[in-house]
C-alpha positions as CSV (number, residue, x, y, z in Angstrom):
1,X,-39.0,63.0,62.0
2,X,-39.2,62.3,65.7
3,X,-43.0,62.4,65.7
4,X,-43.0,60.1,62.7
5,X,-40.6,57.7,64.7
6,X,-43.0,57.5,67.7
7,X,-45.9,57.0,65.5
8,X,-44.8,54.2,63.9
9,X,-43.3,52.9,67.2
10,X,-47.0,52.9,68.6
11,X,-48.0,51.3,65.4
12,X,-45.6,48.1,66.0
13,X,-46.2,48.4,69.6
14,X,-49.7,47.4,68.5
15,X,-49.2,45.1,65.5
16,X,-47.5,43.6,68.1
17,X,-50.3,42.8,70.3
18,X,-52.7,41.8,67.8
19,X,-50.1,39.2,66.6
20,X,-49.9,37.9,70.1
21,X,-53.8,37.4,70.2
22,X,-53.5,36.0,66.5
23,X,-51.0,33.5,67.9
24,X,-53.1,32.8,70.9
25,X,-56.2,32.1,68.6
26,X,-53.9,29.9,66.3
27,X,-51.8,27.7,68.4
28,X,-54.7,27.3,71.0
29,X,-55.9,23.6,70.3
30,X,-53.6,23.6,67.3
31,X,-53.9,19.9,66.7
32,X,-57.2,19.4,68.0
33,X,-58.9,18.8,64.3
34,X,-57.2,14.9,63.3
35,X,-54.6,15.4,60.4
36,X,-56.2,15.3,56.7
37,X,-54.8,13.5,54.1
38,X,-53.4,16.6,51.8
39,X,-51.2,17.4,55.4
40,X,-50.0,13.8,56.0
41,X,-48.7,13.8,52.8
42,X,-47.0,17.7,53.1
43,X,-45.5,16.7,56.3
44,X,-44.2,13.7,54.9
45,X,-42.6,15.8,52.6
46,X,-41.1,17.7,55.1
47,X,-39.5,15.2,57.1
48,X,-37.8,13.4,54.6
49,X,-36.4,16.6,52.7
50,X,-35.5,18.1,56.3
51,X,-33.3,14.7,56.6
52,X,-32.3,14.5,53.3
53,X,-30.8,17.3,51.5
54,X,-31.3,15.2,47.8
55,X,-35.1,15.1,48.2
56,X,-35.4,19.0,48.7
57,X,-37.6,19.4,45.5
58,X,-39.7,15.8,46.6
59,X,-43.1,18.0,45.8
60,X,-42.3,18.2,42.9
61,X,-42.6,14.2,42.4
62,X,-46.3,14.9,42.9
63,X,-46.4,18.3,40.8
64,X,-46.5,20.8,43.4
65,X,-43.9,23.4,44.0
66,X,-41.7,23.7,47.2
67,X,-41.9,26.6,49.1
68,X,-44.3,25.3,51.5
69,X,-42.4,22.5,52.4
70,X,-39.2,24.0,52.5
71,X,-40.5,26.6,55.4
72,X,-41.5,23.6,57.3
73,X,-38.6,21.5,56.9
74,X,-36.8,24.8,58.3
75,X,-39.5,24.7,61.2
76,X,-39.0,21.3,61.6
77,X,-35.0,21.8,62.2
78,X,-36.0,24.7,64.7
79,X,-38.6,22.5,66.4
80,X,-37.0,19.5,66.2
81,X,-39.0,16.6,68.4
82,X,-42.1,18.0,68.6
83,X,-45.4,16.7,67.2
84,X,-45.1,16.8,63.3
85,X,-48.6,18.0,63.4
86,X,-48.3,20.7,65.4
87,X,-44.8,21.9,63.1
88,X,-47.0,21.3,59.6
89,X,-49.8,23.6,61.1
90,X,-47.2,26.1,62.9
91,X,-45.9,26.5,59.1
92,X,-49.9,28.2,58.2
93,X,-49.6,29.4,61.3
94,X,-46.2,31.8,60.6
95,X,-47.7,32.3,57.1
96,X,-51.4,33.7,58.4
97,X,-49.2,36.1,60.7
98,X,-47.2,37.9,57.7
99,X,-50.6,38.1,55.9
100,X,-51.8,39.9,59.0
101,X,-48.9,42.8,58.8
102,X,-49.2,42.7,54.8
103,X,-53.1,43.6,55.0
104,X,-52.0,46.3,57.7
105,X,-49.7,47.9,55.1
106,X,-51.6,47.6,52.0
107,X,-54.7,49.0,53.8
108,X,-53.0,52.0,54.9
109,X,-51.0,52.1,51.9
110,X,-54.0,52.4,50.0
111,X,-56.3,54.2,52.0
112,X,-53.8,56.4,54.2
113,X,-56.5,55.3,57.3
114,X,-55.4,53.8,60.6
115,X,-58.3,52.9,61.1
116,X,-59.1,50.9,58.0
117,X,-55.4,49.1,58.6
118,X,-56.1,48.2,62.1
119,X,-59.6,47.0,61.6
120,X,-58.4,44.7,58.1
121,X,-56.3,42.9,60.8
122,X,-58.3,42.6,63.3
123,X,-61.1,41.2,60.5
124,X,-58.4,39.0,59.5
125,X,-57.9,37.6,62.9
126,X,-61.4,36.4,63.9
127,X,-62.1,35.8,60.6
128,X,-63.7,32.2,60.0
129,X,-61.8,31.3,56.7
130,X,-58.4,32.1,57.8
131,X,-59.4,31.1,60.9
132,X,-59.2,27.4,59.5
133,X,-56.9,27.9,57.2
134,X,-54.5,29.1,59.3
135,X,-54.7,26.3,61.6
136,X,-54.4,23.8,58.6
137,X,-51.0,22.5,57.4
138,X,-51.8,23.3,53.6
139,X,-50.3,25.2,50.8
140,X,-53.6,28.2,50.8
141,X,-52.8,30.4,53.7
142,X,-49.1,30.9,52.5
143,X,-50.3,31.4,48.8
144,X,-52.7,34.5,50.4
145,X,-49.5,35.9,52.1
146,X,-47.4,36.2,48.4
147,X,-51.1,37.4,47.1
148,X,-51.1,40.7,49.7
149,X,-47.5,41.6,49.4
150,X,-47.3,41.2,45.7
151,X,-50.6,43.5,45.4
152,X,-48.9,46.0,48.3
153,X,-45.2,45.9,46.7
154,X,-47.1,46.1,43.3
155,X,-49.0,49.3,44.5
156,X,-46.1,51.2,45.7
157,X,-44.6,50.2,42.3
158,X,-47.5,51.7,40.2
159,X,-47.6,54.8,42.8
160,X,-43.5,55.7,43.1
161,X,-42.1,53.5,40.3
162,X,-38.6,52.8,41.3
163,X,-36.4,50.2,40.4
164,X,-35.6,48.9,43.5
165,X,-39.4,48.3,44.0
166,X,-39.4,46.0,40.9
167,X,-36.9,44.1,42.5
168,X,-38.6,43.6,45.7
169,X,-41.7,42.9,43.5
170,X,-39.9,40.1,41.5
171,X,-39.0,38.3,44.3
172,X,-42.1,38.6,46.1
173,X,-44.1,37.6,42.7
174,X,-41.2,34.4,42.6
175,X,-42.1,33.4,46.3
176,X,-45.6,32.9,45.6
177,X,-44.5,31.0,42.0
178,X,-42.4,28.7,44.1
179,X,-45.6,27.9,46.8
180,X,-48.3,27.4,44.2
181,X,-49.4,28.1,40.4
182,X,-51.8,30.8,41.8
183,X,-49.1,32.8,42.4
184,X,-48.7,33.7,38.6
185,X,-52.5,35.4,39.0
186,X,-50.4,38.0,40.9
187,X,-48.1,39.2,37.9
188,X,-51.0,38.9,35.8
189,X,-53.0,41.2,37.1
190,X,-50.6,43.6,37.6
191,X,-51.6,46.1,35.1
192,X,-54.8,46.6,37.3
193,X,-52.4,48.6,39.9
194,X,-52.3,51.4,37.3
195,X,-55.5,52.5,38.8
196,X,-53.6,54.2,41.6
197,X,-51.1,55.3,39.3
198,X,-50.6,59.4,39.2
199,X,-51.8,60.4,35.5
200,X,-52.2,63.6,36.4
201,X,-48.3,64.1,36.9
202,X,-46.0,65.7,35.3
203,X,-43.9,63.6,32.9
204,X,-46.5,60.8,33.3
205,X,-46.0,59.2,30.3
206,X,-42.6,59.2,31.3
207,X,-43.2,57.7,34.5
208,X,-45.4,55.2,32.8
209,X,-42.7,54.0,29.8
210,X,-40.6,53.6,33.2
211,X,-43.6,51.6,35.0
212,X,-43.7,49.3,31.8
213,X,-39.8,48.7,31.9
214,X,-39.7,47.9,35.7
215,X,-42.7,45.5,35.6
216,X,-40.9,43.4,32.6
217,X,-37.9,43.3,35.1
218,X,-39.8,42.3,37.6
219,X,-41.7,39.7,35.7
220,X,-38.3,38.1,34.1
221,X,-36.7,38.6,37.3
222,X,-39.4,36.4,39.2
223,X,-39.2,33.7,35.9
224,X,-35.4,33.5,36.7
225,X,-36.0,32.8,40.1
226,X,-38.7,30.7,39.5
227,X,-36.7,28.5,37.1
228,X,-34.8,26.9,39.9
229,X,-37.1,24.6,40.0
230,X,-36.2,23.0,36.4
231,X,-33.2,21.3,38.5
232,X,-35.8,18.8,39.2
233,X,-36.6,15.9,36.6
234,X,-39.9,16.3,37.8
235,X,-40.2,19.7,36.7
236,X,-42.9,18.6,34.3
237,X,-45.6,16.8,36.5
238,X,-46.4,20.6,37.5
239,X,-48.3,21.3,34.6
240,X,-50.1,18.0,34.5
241,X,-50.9,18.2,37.8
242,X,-52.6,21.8,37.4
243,X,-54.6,20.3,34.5
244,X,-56.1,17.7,36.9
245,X,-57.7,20.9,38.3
246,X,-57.8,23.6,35.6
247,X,-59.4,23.1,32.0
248,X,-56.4,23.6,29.2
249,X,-57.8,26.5,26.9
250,X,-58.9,23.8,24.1
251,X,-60.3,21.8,27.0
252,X,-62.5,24.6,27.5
253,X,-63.1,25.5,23.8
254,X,-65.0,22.4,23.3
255,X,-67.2,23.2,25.8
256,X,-66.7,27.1,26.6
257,X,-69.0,28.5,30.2
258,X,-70.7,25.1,30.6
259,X,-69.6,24.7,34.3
260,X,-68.8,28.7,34.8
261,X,-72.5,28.8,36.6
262,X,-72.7,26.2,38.9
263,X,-68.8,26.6,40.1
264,X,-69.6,30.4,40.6
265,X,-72.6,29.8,42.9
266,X,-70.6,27.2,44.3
267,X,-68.0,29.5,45.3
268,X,-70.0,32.7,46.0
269,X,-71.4,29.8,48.6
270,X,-68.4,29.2,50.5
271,X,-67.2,32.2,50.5
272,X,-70.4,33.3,52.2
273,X,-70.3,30.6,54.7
274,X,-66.5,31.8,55.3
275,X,-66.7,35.0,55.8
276,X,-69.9,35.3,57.0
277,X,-73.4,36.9,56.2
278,X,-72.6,39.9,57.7
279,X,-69.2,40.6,56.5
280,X,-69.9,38.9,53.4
281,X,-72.8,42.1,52.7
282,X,-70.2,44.2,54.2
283,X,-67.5,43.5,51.6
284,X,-69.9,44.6,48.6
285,X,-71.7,48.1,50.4
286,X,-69.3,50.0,48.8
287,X,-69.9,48.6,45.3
288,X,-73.6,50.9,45.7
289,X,-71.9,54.0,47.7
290,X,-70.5,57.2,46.6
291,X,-67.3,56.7,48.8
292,X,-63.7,58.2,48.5
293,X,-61.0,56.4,47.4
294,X,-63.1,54.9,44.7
295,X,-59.9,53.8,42.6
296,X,-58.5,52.2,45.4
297,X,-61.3,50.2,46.1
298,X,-61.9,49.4,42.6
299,X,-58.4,48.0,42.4
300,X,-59.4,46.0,45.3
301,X,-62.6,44.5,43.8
302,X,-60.6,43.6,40.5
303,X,-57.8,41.6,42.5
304,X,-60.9,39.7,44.0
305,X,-63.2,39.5,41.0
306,X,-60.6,38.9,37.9
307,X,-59.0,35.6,39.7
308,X,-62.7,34.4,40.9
309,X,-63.8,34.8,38.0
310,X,-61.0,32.8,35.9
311,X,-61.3,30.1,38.7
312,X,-64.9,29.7,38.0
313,X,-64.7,29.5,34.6
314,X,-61.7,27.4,34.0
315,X,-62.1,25.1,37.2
316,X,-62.4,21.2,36.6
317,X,-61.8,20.2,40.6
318,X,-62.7,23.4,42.9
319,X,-62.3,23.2,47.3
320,X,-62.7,26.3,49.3
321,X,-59.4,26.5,50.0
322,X,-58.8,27.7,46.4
323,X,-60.7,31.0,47.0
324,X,-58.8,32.0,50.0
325,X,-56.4,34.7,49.0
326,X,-58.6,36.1,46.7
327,X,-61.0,36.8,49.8
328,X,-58.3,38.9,50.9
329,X,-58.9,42.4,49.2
330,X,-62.6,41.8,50.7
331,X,-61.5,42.0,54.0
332,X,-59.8,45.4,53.1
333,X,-62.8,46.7,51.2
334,X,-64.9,45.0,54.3
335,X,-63.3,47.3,56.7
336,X,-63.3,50.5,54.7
337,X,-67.2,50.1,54.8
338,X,-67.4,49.5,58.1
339,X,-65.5,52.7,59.0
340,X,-67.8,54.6,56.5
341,X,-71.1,53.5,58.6
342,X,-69.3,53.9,61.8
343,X,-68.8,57.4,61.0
344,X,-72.3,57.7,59.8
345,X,-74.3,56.5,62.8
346,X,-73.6,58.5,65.4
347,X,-75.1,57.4,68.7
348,X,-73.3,54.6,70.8
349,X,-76.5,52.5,70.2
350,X,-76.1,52.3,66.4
351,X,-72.5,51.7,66.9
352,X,-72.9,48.8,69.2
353,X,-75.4,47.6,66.9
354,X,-73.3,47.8,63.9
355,X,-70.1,46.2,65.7
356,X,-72.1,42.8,67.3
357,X,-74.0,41.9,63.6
358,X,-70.7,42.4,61.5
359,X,-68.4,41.0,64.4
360,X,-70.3,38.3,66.9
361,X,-71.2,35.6,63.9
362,X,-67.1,35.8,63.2
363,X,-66.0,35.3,67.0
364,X,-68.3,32.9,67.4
365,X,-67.9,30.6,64.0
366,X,-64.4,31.5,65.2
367,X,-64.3,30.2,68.7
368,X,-66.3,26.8,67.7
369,X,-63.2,26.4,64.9
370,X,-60.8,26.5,67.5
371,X,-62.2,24.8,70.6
372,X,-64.1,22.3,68.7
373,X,-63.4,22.5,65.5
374,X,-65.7,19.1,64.6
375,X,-69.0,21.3,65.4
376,X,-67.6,24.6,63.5
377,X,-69.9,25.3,60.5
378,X,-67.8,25.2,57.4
379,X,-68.7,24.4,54.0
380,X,-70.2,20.9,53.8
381,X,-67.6,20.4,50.4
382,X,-64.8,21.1,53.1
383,X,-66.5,19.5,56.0
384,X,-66.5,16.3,54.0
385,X,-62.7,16.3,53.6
386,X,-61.8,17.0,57.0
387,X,-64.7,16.1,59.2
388,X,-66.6,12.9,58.1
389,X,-65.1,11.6,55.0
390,X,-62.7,9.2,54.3
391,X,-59.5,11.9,53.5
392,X,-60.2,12.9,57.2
393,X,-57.9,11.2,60.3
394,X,-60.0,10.1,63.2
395,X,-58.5,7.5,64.3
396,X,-54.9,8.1,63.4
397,X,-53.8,9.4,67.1
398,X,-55.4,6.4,68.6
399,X,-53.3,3.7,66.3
400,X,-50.4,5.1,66.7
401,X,-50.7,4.9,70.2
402,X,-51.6,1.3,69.9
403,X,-48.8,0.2,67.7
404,X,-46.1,2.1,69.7
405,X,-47.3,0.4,72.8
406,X,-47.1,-2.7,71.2
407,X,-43.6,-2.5,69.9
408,X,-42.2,-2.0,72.9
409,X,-42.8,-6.0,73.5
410,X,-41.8,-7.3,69.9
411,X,-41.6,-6.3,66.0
412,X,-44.3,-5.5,64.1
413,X,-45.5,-5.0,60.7
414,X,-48.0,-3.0,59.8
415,X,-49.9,-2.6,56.5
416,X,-52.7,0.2,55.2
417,X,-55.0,0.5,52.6
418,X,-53.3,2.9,50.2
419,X,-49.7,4.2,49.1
420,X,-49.8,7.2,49.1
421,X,-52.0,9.8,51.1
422,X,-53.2,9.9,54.8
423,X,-52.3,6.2,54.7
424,X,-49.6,5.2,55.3
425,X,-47.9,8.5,55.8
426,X,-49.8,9.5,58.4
427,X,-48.3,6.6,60.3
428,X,-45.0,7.5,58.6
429,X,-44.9,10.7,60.4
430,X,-45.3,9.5,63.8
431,X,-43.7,6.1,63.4
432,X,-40.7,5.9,60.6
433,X,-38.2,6.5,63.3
434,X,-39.3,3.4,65.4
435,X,-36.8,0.2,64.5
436,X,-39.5,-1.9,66.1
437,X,-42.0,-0.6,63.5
438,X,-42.3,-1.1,59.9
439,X,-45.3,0.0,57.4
440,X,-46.1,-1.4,54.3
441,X,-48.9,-0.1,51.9
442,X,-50.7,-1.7,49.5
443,X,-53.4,-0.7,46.7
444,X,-55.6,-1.7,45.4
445,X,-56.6,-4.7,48.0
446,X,-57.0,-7.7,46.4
447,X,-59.4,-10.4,47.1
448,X,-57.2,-12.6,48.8
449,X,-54.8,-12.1,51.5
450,X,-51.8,-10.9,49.7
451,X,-48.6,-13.2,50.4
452,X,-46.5,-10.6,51.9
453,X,-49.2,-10.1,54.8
454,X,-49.0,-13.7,55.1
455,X,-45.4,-14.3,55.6
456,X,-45.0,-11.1,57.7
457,X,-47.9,-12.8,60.0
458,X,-46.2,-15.9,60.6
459,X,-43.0,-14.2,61.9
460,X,-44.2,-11.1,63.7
461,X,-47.1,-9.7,65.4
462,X,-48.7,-7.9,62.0
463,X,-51.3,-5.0,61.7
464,X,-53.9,-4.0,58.6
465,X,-55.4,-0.1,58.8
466,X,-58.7,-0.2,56.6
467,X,-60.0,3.8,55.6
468,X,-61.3,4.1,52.3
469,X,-63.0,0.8,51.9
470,X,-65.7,0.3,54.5
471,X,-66.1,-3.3,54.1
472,X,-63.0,-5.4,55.0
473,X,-62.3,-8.4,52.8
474,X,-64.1,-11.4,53.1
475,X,-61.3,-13.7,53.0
476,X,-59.0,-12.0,55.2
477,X,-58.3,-14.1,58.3
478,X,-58.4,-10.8,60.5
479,X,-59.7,-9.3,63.5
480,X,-61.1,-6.2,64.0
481,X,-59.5,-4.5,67.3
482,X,-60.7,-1.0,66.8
483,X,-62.8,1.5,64.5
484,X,-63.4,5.4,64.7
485,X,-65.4,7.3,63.1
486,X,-64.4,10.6,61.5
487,X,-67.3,12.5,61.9
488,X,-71.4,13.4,63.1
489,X,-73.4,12.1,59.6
490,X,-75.4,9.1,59.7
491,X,-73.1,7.9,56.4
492,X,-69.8,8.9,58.1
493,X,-66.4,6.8,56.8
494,X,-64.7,5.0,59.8
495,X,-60.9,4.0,60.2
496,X,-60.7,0.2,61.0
497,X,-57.8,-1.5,62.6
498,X,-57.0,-5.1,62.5
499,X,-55.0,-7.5,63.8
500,X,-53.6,-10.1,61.7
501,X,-54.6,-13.3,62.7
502,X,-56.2,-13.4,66.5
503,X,-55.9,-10.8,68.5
504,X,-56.9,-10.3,72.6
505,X,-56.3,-6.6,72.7
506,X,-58.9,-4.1,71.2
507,X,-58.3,-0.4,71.7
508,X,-60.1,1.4,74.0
């Protein structure tokens, strides 16, 4: 027992020094990349259910559950004054770090390797997808943190089936219903953990009547928990909202596999950009290799494949994002093959050659994502949200600055081009607490000056932010003060800012 005790001390002792280099990968230049619309609108979330208690469940207005809002109004509370940017990334940021320790456990829990659990971490770490991710105030890299401790807790289950397992497992499987609908992929593919099941044990079908019974625990258990969220009114607008994205079964009856091919290449595409050539080949070597622990890495492959494959086939509206915790159990599998080749080759050369082509193109792609995240090379679907499109922020820093500068001398009235989204909430976030300062948002723009802009002009100094439209209305008496571009193509979207009436300041 006491050498057990200093083993696993050493093993924290470590875990603990890989988390502080994960945190000094994440936090460095946190807020570097401008805010993206799907963030202004979380942290708006965030503030006003931090503030007030009533609109704890506001996601749900929208059809998204809560979870990943309620962390961040919690971080919010702890971190209360800083940059609302900073707390709504910090919140991916916390989340990447439990996925780190989970893929430590499950690795070894599965594999009974050191090795394989330290280098899944470490993969993990410098790893271009959660690299972003991570660093991105968005629902995905809290989704893949319920997705590798419901597969761990759902292992141990299928390996020592105890009760209080099944409890642990229903509330797991309940925390990743609460953050996003993905999390119910998690309870469905259960059954797949019988692969590591013992059905060479005494008493096994026993054991297994006794597996059955403590998953259906589990699984009404988490539904219990789940239910919490009927409270709201706007319990409902979760289902429509997931059939924005995913085809309804009699949605896809009437046209069954017709988009399956193109979203599978699609996605086999960005997850090859994401995790990289290298480790991309890496994750599938042992697919073609007489290797041990072949259940185990079967059960790995399914937890990837099975979801992948529903996504692709079901999918109406597909981002990268969606296919991060399934790339999980490849960075497992990723690392179990490269300690199979390590052991393999056995001359320092070979091993130095092995290390740099699986591990240079992720430090690097890596290193670009977090110094300058505008030149990293992500998937151009996923560049064009937060790089060069219109849902991207350029230009949000740099009008805030402006209008708080300008309200120290009077009142003003700002209006944007849109209601909901990165405008005007991600003036909201910055500005709501200003007296001086009050924003208005208006879709869709109509052809003439709206009376309300009018009125507000002829009392106090007012201000229009133009994103989505390029072109600013014709008959608007306003003058441009500044524009920004939000990214390097030729056809890039720019955030314009007006002044109402003359103006004889421009931004700089």
């Amino acid at each position: 027992m006491r050498f057990l005790s200093k083993q696993w001390l050493w093993i924290v002792f470590g875990l603990g020094l890989l988390l502080i280099l994960y945190a000094v990968l994440r936090l460095t230049n946190l807020t570097g990349l401008p805010i993206f619309t799907d963030e202004a609108i979380y942290i708006r979330w965030s503030q006003i259910g931090y503030r007030d208690a009533a609109w704890r469940f506001i996601s749900l207005t929208d059809g998204k559950q809560p979870m990943f809002t309620w962390i961040m109004m919690g971080l919010f509370k702890l971190f209360e004054g800083a940059d609302p940017l900073f707390v709504g990334r910090l919140t991916s940021v916390v989340a990447g770090a439990g996925t780190l320790i989970g893929l430590w456990v499950l690795s070894y829990e599965l594999f009974r390797d050191k090795r394989i659990a330290w280098l899944s971490s470490f993969i993990y770490v410098v790893l271009p997808f959660s690299m972003w991710y991570d660093r991105m105030a968005l629902y995905d890299s809290l989704a893949a943190t319920f997705f590798v401790w419901g597969l761990y807790v759902g292992v141990l289950l299928a390996r020592y089936v105890r009760l209080d397992l099944a409890l642990i497992l229903a509330m797991v499987l309940s925390a990743g219903m609460l953050n996003k609908s993905s999390g119910f992929l998690t309870l469905y593919f259960i059954p797949v953990t019988l692969l590591v099941f013992d059905w060479q044990a005494k008493h096994w079908v026993k054991r297994l009547g006794r597996w059955i019974l403590f998953v259906l625990i589990a699984a009404v258990l988490s539904q219990l928990f789940y239910s919490v969220l009927r409270l709201s009114p706007f319990f409902h607008l979760i289902g429509q909202k997931d059939n924005v994205f995913v085809f309804t079964f009699s949605e896809w009856l009437s046209q069954p596999f017709r988009f399956f091919a193109g979203n599978l290449r699609g996605m086999f595409d960005w997850l090859r950009v994401y995790m990289t050539l290298p480790m991309f080949i890496l994750a599938f070597v042992p697919l073609f290799a007489r290797w041990p622990k072949f259940r185990e890495s079967l059960l790995l492959y399914f937890f990837w494949g099975l979801p992948f494959v529903a996504l692709a086939n079901f999918g109406k509206i597909l981002y990268p994002r969606y296919i991060l915790f399934m790339a999980m159990p490849l960075i497992i599998i990723a690392a179990h093959a490269f300690v199979r080749l390590w052991e393999r080759n056995h001359t320092l050369f070979r091993r130095l050659v092995l290390a740099g082509l699986v591990f240079i193109p992720s430090v690097y792609i890596s290193g670009v994502i977090m110094m300058n995240p505008k030149e990293a090379l992500i998937p151009l679907a996923d560049r064009g949200q937060f790089i060069d499109d219109w849902p991207a922020g350029g230009g949000v820093k740099e009008v805030v600055s402006y209008l708080n500068a300008a309200a120290k001398q009077q009142k003003i009235h700002v209006f944007t081009e849109g209601t909901f989204g990165l405008m005007p909430y991600a003036l909201e976030i910055y500005l709501i607490d200003n007296p001086d300062i009050k924003i208005t948002g208006i879709w869709p723009l109509p052809v003439a000056m709206p009376d309300q802009i009018v009125q507000s002009a002829s009392v106090s100094a007012t201000y229009f932010v133009l994103n989505e439209t390029q072109i600013a209305p014709e008959k608007w008496p306003i003058t441009l003060i500044g524009e920004y571009e939000k990214g390097k193509r030729a056809d890039r979207k720019k955030l314009r800012f007006f002044r109402v009436g003359q103006s004889s300041s421009t931004l700089p």
